[in-house]
LUMMAR-912371 format. One record per residue (C-alpha): residue in three letters; y, z, x; residue number from 0. Coordinates in pm, whole numbers, plus 50000, padded with zeros to 5 digits. Layout:
residues N
@type=ALA&Y=Y&Z=Z&X=X&seq=NUM;
...
This chain:
residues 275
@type=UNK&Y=89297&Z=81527&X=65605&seq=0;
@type=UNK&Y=89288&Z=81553&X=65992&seq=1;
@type=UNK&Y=89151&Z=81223&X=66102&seq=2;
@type=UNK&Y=89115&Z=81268&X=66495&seq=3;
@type=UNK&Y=88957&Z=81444&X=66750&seq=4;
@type=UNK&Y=88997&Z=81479&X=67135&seq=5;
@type=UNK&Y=88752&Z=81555&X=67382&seq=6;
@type=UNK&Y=88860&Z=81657&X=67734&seq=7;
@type=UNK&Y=88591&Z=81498&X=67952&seq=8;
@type=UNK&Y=88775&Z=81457&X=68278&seq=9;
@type=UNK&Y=88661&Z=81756&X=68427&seq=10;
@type=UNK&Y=88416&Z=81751&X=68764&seq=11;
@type=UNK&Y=88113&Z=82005&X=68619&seq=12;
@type=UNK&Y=88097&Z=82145&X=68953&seq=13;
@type=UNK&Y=87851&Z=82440&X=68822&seq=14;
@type=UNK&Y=87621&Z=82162&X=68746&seq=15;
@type=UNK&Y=87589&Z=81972&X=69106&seq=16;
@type=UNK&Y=87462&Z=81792&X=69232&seq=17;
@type=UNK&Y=87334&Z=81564&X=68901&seq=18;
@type=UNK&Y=87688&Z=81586&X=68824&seq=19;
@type=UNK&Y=87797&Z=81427&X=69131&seq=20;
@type=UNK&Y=87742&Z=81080&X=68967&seq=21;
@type=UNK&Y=87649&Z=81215&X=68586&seq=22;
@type=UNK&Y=87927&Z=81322&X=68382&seq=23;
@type=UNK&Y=87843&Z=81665&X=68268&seq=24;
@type=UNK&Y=87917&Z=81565&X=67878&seq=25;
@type=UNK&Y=87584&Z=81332&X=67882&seq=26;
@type=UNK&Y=87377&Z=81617&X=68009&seq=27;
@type=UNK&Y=87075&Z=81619&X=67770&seq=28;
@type=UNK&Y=86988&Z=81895&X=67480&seq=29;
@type=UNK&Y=86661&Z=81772&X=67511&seq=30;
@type=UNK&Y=86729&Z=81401&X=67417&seq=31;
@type=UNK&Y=87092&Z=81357&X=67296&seq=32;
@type=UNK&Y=87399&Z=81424&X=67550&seq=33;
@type=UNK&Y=87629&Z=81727&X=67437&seq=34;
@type=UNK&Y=87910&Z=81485&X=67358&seq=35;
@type=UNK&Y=87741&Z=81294&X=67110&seq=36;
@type=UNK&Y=87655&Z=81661&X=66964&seq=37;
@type=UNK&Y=88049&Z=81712&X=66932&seq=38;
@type=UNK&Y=88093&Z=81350&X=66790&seq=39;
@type=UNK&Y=87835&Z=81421&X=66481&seq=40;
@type=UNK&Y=88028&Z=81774&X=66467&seq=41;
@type=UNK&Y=88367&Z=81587&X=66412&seq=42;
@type=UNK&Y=88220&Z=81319&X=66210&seq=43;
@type=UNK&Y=88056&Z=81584&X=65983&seq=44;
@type=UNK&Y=88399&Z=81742&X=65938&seq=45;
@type=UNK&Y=88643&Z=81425&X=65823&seq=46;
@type=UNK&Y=88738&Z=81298&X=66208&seq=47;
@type=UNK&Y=88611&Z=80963&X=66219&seq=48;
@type=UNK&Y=88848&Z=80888&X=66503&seq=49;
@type=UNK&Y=88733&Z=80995&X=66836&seq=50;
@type=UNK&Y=88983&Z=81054&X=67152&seq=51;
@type=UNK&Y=88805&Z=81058&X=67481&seq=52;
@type=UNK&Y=88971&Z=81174&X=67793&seq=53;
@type=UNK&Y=88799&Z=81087&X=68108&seq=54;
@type=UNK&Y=88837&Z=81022&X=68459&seq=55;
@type=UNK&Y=88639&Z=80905&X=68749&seq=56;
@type=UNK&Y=88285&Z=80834&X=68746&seq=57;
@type=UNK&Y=88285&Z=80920&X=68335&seq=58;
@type=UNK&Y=88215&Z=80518&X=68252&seq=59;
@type=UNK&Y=87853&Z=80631&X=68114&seq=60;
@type=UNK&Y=88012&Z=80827&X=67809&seq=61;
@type=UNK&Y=88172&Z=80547&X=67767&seq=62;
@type=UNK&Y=87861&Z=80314&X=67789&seq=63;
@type=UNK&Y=87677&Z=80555&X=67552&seq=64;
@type=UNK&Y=87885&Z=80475&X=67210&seq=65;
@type=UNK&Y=87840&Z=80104&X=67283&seq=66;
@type=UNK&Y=87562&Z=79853&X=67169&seq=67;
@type=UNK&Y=87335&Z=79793&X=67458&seq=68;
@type=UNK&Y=87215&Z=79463&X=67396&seq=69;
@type=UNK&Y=86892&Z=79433&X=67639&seq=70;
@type=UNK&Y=86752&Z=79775&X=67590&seq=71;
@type=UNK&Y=86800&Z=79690&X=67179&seq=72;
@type=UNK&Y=86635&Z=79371&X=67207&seq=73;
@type=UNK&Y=86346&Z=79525&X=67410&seq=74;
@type=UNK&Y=86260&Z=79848&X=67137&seq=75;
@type=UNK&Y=86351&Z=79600&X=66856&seq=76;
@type=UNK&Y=86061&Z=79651&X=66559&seq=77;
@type=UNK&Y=85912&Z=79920&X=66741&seq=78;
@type=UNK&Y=85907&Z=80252&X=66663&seq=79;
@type=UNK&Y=86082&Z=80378&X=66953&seq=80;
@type=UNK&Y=86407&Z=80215&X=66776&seq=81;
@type=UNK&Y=86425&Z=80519&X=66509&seq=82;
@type=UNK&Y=86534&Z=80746&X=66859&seq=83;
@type=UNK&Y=86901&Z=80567&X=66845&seq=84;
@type=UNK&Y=86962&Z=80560&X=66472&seq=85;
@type=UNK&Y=87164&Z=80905&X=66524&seq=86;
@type=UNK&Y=87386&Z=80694&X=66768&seq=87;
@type=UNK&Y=87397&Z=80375&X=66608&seq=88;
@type=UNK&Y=87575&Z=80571&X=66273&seq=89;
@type=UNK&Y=87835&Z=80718&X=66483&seq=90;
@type=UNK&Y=87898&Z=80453&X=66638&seq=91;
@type=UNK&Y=87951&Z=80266&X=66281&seq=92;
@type=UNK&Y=88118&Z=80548&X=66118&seq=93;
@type=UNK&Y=88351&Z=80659&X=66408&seq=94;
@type=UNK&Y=88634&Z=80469&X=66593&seq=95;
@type=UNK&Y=88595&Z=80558&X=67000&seq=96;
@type=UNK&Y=88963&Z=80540&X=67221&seq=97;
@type=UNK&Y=88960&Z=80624&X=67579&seq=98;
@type=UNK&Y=89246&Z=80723&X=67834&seq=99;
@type=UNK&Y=89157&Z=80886&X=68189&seq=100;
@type=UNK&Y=89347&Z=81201&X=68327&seq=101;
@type=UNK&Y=89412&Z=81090&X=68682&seq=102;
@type=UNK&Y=89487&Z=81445&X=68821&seq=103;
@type=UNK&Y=89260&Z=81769&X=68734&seq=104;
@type=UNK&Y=89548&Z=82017&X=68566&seq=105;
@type=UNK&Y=89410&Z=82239&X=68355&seq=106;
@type=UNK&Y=89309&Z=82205&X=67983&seq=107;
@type=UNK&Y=89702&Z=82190&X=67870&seq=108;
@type=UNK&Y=89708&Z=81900&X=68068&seq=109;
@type=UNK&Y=89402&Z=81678&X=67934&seq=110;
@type=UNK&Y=89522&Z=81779&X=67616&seq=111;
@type=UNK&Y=89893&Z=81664&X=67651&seq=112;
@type=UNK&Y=89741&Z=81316&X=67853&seq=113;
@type=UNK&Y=89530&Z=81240&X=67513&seq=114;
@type=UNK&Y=89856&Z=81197&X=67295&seq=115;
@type=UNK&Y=89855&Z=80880&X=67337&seq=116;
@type=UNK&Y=89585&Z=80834&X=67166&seq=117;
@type=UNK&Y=89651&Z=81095&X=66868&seq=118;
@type=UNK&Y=89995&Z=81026&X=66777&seq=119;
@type=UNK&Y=90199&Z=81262&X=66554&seq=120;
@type=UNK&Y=89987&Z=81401&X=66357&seq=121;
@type=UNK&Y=89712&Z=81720&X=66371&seq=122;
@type=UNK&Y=89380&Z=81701&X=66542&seq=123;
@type=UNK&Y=89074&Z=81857&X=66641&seq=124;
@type=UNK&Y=88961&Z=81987&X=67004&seq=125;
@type=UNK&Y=88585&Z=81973&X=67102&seq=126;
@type=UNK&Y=88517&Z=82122&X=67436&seq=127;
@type=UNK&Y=88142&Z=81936&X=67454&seq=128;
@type=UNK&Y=87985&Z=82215&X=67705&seq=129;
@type=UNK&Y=88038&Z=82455&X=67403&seq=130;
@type=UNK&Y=87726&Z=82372&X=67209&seq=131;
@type=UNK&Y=87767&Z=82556&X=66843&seq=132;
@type=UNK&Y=87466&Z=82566&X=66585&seq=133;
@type=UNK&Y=87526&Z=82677&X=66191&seq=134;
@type=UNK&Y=87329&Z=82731&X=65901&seq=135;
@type=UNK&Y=87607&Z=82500&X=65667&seq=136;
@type=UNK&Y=87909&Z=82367&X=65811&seq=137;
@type=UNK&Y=87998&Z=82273&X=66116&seq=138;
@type=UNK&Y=88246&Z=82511&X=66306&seq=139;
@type=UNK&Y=88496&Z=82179&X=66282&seq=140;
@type=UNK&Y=88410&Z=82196&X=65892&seq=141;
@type=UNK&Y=88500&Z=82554&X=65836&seq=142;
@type=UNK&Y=88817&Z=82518&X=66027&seq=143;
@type=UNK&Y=88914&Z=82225&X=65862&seq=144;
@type=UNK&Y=88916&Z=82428&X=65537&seq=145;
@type=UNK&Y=89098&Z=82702&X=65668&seq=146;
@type=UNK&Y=89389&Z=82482&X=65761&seq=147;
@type=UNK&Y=89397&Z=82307&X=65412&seq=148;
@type=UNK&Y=89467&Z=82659&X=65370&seq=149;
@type=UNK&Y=89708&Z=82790&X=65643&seq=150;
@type=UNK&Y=89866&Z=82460&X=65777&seq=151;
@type=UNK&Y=89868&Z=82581&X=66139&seq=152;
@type=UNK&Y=89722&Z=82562&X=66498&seq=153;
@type=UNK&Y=89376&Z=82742&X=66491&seq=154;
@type=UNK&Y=89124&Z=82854&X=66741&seq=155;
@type=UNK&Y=88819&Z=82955&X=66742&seq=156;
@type=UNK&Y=88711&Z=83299&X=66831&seq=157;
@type=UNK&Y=88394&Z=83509&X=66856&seq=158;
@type=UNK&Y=88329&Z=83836&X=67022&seq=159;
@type=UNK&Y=88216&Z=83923&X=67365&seq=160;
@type=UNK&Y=88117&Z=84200&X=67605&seq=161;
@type=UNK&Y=88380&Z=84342&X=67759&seq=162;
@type=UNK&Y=88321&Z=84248&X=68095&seq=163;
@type=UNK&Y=88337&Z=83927&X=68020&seq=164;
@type=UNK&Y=88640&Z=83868&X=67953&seq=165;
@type=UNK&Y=88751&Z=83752&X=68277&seq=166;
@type=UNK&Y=88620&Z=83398&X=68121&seq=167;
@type=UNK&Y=88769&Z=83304&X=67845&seq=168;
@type=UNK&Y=89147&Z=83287&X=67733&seq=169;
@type=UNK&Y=89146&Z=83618&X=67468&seq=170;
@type=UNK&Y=89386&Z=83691&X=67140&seq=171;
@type=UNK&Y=89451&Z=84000&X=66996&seq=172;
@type=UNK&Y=89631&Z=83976&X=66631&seq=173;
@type=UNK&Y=89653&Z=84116&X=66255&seq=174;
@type=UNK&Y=89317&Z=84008&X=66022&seq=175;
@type=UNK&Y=89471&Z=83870&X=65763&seq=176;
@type=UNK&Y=89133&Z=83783&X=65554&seq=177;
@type=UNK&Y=88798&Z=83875&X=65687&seq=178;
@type=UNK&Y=88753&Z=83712&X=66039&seq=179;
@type=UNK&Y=89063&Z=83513&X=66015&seq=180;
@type=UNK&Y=89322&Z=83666&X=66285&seq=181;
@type=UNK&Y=89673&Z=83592&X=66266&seq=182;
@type=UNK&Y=89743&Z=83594&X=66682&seq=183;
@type=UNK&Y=90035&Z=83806&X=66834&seq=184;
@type=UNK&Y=89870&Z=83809&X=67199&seq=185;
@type=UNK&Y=89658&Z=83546&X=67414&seq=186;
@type=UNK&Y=89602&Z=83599&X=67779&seq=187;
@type=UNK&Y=89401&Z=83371&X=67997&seq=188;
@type=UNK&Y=89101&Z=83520&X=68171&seq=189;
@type=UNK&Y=89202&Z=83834&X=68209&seq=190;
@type=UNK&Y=89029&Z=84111&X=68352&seq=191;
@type=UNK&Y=88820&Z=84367&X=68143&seq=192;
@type=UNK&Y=89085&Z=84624&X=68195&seq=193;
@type=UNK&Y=89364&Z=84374&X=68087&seq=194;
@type=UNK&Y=89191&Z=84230&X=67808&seq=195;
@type=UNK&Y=89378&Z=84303&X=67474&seq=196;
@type=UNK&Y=89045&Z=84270&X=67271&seq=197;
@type=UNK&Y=88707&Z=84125&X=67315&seq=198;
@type=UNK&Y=88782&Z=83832&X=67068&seq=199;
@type=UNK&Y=88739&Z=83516&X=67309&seq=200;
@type=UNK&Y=88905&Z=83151&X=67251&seq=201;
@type=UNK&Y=88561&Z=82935&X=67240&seq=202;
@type=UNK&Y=88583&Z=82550&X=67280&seq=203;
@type=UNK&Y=88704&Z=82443&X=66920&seq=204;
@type=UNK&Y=89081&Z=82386&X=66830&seq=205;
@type=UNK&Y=89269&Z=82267&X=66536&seq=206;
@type=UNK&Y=89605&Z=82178&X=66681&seq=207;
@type=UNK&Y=89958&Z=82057&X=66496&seq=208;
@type=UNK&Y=90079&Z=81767&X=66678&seq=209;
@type=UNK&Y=90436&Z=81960&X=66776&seq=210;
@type=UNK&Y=90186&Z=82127&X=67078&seq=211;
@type=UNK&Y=90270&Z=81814&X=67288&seq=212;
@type=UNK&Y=90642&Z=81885&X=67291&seq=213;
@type=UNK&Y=90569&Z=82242&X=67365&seq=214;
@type=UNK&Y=90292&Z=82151&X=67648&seq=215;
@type=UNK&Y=90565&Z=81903&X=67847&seq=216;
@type=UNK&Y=90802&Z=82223&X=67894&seq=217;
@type=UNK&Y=90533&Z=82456&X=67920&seq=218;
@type=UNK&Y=90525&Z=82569&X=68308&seq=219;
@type=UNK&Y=90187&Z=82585&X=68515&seq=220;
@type=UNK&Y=89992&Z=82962&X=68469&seq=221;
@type=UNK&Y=89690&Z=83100&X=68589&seq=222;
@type=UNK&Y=89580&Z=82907&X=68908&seq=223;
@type=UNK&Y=89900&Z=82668&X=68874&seq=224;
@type=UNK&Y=89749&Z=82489&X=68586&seq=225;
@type=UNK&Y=89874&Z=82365&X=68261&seq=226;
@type=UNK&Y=89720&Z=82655&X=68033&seq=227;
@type=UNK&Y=89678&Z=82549&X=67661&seq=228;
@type=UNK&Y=89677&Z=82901&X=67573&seq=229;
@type=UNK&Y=90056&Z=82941&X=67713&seq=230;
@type=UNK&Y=90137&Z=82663&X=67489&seq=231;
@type=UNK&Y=89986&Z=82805&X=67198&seq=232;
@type=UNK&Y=90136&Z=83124&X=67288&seq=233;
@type=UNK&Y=90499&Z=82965&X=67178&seq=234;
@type=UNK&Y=90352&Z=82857&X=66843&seq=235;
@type=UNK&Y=90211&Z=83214&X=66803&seq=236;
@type=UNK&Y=90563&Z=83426&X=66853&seq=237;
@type=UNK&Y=90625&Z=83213&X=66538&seq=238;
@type=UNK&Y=90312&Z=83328&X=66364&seq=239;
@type=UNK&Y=90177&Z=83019&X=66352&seq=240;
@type=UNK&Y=89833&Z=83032&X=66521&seq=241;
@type=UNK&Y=89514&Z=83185&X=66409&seq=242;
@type=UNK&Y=89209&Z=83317&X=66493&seq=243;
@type=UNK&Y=88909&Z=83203&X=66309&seq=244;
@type=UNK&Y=88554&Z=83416&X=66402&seq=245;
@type=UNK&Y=88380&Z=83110&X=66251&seq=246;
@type=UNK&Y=88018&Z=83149&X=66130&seq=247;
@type=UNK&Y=87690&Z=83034&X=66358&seq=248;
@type=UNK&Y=87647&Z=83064&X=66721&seq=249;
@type=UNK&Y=87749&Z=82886&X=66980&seq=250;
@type=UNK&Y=87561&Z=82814&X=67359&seq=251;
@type=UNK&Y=87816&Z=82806&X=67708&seq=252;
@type=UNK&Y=87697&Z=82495&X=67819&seq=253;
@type=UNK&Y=87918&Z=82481&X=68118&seq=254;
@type=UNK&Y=87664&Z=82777&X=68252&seq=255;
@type=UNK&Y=87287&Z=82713&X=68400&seq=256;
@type=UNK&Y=87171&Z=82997&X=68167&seq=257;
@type=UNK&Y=87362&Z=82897&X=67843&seq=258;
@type=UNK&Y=87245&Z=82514&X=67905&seq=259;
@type=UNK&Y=86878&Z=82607&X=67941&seq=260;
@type=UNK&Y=86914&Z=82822&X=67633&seq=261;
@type=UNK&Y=87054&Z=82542&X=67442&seq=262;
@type=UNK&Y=86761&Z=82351&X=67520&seq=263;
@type=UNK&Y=86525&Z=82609&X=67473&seq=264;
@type=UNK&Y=86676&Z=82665&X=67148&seq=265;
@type=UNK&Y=86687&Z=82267&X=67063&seq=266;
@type=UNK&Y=86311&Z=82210&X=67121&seq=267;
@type=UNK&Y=86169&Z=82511&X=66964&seq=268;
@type=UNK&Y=86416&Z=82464&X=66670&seq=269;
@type=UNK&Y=86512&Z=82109&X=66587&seq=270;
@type=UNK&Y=86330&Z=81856&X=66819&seq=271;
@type=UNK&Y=85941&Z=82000&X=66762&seq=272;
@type=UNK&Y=86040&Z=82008&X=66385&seq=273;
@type=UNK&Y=86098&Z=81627&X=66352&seq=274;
């Protein structure tokens, strides 16, 4: 059972200013629920009850959001507008939320390696929250979950994209060892389309074993001097022990002004009209 999950939430959402100047990007709005708390119910749904939050500066509101607020409560109390925070108020039951802050912006690797504090030795999930993923059945957390019951290794997830897009992602190449389940010999950070070794992009879910923190403190900075994760998974892959999963549903950049209004788009038309 993998009890845990980290969320990197330090980062500045600089494609989002200025709301994001005092707004962490994380609580932008799908509608009417923040992308993290979107992540949370995708982690809850899939076993990880325990919920690692790495922030930083100006990030208190996450914070503020999985806690009882005590005079807006008392104010909706008995009306009907108090059915709009029952989605909150059960992850906040069911979950337990930890914080630590990652004082210096170093890359992925590095918000990862600052939240083992608060995972300890043992494997977890990654939720990158401005990668907003819908499915028909279970949650892309869900269906990796399984396939580690299965494989007992690190696991990304992976879906396919142009070509000339590569440039954005971190990208594997590897063996299919089982329909859409990749066993990875190659991962390269952003590279360009002519570099690319596939079109099979790294998208913002992980499975991780907990010996990537050793492997992260030694691992030097890469692209743009930062602390890569891919580099670190690299070293677990030369011992064949990182897939690919192509997991099933699709999943909305969030990080992007197109792929947010999308998400939103989608949201409305899809899920909040419905209710």
């Amino acid at each position: 059972m993998i009890k845990k999950c980290l969320f990197p939430a330090a980062g500045y959402g600089t494609r989002f200013l200025p709301v994001t100047k005092a707004m962490p990007k994380e609580m932008l709005p799908l509608v009417n629920k923040p992308l993290i708390q979107y992540g949370v119910e995708e982690a809850l749904a899939a076993g990880m009850a325990g919920i690692a939050i790495v922030t930083g500066r100006g990030k208190r509101a996450i914070e503020d959001h999985f806690d009882i607020s005590f005079e807006l409560e008392a104010q909706i109390a008995g009306t009907s507008k108090e059915d709009a925070l029952k989605e909150v108020r059960h992850v906040m039951k069911e979950c337990t939320f930890s914080y630590t802050r990652q004082v210096q912006m170093k890359g992925l690797g590095h918000a990862i390696l600052t939240g083992e504090t608060l995972i300890g030795n043992e494997p977890f999930g990654v939720v990158l929250a401005d990668d907003y993923c819908v499915t028909e059945a279970d949650g892309v957390l869900a269906q990796m979950v399984a396939l580690y019951e299965k494989y007992q290794c690190s696991i990304v997830a992976i879906e396919e994209v142009p070509r000339e897009e590569t440039y954005k992602y971190g990208v594997i190449d590897g063996d299919e060892v089982e329909p859409g389940v990749f066993r990875i010999s190659q991962m390269v950070e952003k590279p360009e389309p002519e570099d690319a070794p596939s079109n099979l992009a790294i998208i913002g879910r992980y499975i991780l074993t907990p010996d990537i923190f050793d492997i992260l403190r030694t691992t030097p900075p890469g692209r743009n001097g930062e602390l890569q994760i891919t580099d670190a998974l690299m070293t677990q892959a030369e011992q064949g022990k990182v897939l690919g999963f192509r997991f099933k549903g699709k999943r909305f950049d969030c990080g992007s002004v197109e792929g947010f209004v999308e998400a939103t788009n989608y949201n409305y038309q899809n899920i909040y009209s419905r209710r």
